[in-house]
N, C-alpha and C positions, 0 to 999 in steps of 0.2 A: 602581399596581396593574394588574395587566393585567386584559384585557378583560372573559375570561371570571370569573376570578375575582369583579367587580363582577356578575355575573350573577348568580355565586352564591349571595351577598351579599344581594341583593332580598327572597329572604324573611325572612330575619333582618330588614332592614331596615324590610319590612311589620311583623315584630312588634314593633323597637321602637318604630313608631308608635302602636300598638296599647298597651303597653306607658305611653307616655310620655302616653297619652289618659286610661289607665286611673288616671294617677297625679293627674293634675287631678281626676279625679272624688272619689276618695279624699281630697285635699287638701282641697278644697270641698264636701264632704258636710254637714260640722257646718254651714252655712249651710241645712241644710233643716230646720224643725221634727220632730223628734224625735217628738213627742207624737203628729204627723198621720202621717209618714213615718219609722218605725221603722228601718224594714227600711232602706232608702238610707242612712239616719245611720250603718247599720254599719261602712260601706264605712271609715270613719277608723281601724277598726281594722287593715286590711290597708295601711297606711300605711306605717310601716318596711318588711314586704317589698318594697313595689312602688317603694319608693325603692333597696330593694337593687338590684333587677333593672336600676333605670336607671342606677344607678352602675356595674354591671357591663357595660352594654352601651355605657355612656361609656368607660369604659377600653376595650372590644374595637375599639372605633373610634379610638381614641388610637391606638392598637397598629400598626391595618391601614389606615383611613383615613379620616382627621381627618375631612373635610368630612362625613361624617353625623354628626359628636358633635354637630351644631344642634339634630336632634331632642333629643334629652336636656339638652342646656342648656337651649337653651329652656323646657322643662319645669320644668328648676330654677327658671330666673329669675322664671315664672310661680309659681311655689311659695315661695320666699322664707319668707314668713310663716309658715307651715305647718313648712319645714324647721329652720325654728329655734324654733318650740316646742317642737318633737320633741326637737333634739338643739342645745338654743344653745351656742353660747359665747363663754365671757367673758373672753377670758386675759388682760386688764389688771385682776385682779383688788384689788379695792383693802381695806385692812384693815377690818373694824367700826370704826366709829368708837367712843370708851370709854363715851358715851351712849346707847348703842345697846341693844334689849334683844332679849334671845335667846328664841324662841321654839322650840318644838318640838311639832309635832303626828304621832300615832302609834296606829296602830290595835294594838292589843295582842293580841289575838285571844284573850278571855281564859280560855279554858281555861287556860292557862299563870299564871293568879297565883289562889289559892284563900286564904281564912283561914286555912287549914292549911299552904302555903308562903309567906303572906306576910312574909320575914326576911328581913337582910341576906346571905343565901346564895343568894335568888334572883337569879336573871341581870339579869331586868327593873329590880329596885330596886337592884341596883347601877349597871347603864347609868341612872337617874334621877337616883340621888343623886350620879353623877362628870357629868351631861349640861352643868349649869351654866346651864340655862335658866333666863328670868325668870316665863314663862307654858306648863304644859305643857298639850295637851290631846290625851288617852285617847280611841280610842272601840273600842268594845266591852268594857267594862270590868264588871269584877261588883262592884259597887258595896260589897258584902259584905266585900272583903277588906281594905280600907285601914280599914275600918269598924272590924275586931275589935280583940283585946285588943291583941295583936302589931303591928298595922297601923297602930296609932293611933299607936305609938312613932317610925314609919319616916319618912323624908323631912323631916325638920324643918327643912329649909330651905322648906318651903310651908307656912307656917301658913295658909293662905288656900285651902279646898278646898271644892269643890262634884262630890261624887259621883254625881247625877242630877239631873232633873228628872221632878216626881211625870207618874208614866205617860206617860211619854218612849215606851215599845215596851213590848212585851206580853214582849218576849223579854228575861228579867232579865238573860242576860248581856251584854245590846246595850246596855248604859247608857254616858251618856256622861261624862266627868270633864275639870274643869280644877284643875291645884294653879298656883296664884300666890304671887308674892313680893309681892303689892302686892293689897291690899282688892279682893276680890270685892261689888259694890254692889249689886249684882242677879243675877240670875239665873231666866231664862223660858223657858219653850219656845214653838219655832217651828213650830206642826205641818206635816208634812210627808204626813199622813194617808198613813202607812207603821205597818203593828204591830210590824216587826221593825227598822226606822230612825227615824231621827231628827237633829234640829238643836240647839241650845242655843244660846243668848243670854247671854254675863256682859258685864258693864258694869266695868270695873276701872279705879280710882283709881291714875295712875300721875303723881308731882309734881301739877300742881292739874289736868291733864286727864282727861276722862274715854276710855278704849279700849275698844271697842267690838268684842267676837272673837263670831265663831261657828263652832261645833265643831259640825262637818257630819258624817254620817254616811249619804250616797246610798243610794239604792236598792241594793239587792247582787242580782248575777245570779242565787243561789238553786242554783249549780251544784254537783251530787251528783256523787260519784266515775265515774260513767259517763259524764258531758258532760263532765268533765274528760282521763276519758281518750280521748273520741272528739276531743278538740280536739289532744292529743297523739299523736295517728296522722294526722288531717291534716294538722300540719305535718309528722311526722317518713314518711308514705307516702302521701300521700294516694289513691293507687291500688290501697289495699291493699282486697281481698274482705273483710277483717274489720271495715270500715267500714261498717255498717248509714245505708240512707237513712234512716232511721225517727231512728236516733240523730242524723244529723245536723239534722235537721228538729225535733228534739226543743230541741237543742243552741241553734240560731239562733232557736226559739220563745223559748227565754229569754231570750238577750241582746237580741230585739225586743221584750220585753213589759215590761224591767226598762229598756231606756232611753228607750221612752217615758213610762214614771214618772220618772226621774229628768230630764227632758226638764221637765215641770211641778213639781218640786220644787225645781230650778235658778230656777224662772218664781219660784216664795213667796220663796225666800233674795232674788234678788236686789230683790224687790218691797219686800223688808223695810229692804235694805241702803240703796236710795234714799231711804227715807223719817227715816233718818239724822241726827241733827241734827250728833254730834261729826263732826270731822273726820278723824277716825282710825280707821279701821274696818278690821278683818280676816277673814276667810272661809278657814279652814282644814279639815283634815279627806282621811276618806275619798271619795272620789266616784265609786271605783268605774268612772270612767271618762278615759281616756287625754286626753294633750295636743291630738288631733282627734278632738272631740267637742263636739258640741250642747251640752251641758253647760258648758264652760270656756268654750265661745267666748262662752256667754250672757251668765256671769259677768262674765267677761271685758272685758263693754262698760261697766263701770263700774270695773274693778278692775285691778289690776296685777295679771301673774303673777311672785312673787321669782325662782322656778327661772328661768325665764327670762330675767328680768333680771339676773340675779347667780350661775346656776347654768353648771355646765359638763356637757356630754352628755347623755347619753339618759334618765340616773338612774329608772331602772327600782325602783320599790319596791314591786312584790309578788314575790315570790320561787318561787312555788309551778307547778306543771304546766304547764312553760314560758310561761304567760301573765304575756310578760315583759314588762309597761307599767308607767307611771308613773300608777299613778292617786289618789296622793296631791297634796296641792296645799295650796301657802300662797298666796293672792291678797291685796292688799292694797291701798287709796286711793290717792290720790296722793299726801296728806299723810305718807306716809311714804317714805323710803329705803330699797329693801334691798341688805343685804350678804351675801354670801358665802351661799346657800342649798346644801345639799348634802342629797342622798339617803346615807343611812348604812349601808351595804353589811355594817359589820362586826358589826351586832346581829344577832344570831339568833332574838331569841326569840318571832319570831311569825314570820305568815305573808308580813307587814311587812317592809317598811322604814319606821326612823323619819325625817322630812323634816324639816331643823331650817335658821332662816333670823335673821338680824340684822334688826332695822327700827330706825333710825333718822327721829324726830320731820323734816322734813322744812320745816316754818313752826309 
């Protein structure tokens, strides 16, 4: 490269340090309590971008000249863990084993299933009754509609259902559901001291063990069509005059005040999950928060992530105003195996993706 060109080069070069600085801090955020330090925890969410930006600045350097791609490696290598929650894979992908049982956890967003549309013409109870799961569990579900006359006929491959738990949330249609092919033994709630979320505890008889799922439902950001769409101008302009500070102030007020709840509602699940006597435990559900977060990584110190261990890419399962994360999640013990987890891209009928994963008894 001639001389001057490398001159040129320098400030670009300042900002992929900058850059590759910004992406460590981003990577290791969820290491800060959430509860105390809201605001810092967000930074996980700018995570994919700032890993675009270093991929991008890794190839311009590919390109023009190799020896500054260190910044940006290096960054990777420091990142590792982080880079493959986000986006792992697993391309020795190996079959279910035929012992293996299929779960599916899926936020239904339940506007979409009423008493009045509960029939095999609905989209939902047809992706149910072809999914082939052996444990499914619903949240935001209106407990109303599998209830009725019509509803009660559906699904008969789960004679085993559990529609709520009494005063689970204030908000009737947040309830949470699990339909089993295998004896539901219990059934409790974990308060989450949330009125519009909530946890569930079933205990399920599967051969002589007992499984142990909790159907999570996280704090939800609470975001109204205007923080939705000021979230959608700053990534698609963010220089644009129609972006009001006020709205984005507005915007970061929420996702700081909902994930320090979910920050201490992470703290009760897993405080629950320890105290644990089976060895087969599961922690599924909405969490309303991404692969780098305070949240997952809390879990996480007790628990396996399936996606990750058994998933491939970024499997993004909210769908809606480009807030494109994964914040669905099946975590599981150690006592279990998982197979094949995948984000299901082809349902439409929420705001969802359903996340559906194999576990396999492991001892």
């Amino acid at each position: 490269m001639k001389w001057y060109l490398k001159i040129l080069f320098v400030p670009v070069l300042v900002v992929n340090l900058l850059t590759a600085l910004l992406l460590l801090v981003c990577a290791y955020s969820p290491m800060l309590p959430a509860e105390y330090m809201p605001l810092l925890s967000l930074a996980g969410l700018a995570f994919p971008f700032v890993l675009a930006a270093n991929v991008a600045f890794f190839l311009l350097w590919l390109l023009f000249y190799r020896p500054f791609i260190l910044v940006s490696l290096v960054a990777f290598v420091v990142c590792v863990p982080q880079i493959r929650a986000f986006f792992p894979l697993n391309v020795a992908r190996q079959e279910p084993p035929a012992e293996s049982l299929k779960l599916v956890s899926y936020n239904i967003l339940s506007s979409n299933l009423k008493a009045s549309t509960a029939n095999r013409d609905n989209p939902l109870i047809t992706y149910l009754e072809g999914c082939g799961a052996d444990i499914v569990c619903l949240q935001e579900f209106p407990f109303a509609a599998l209830k009725s006359k019509s509803g009660k006929e559906l699904l008969a491959e789960y004679p085993y259902r559990s529609y709520q738990v009494s005063d689970l949330s204030e908000l009737k249609s947040h309830y949470l559901c699990c339909l089993s092919k295998y004896p539901i033994l219990s059934v409790e709630k974990v308060d989450l001291n949330s009125t519009g979320n909530g946890c569930a505890r079933y205990r399920i008889l599967h051969e002589e063990d007992t499984i142990v799922v909790y159907n999570c439902h996280l704090q939800s950001n609470n975001l109204n069509a205007e923080n939705k769409t000021t979230y959608e101008d700053l990534l698609t302009d963010p220089n644009a005059e129609k972006i009001k500070a006020e709205g984005t102030r507005e915007l970061v007020k929420k996702l700081r005040e909902s994930a320090s709840m979910r920050a201490v509602q992470a703290g009760i699940v897993l405080a629950e999950v320890t105290r644990e006597t089976s060895p087969y435990v599961i922690v599924c559900g909405d969490f309303n928060d991404s692969p780098i977060s305070y949240t997952r990584r809390l879990l996480t110190q007790e628990l396996t992530d399936a996606y990750v261990r058994s998933g491939n890419g970024p499997g993004f399962s909210y769908n809606k105003n480009k807030l494109f994360y994964r914040i669905d999640h099946i975590l599981h013990s150690p006592a279990f195996e998982s197979y094949d987890c995948t984000v299901d891209r082809t349902v439409k009928t929420s705001d969802h993706y359903p996340i559906t994963c194999y576990l396999k008894k492991a001892k």
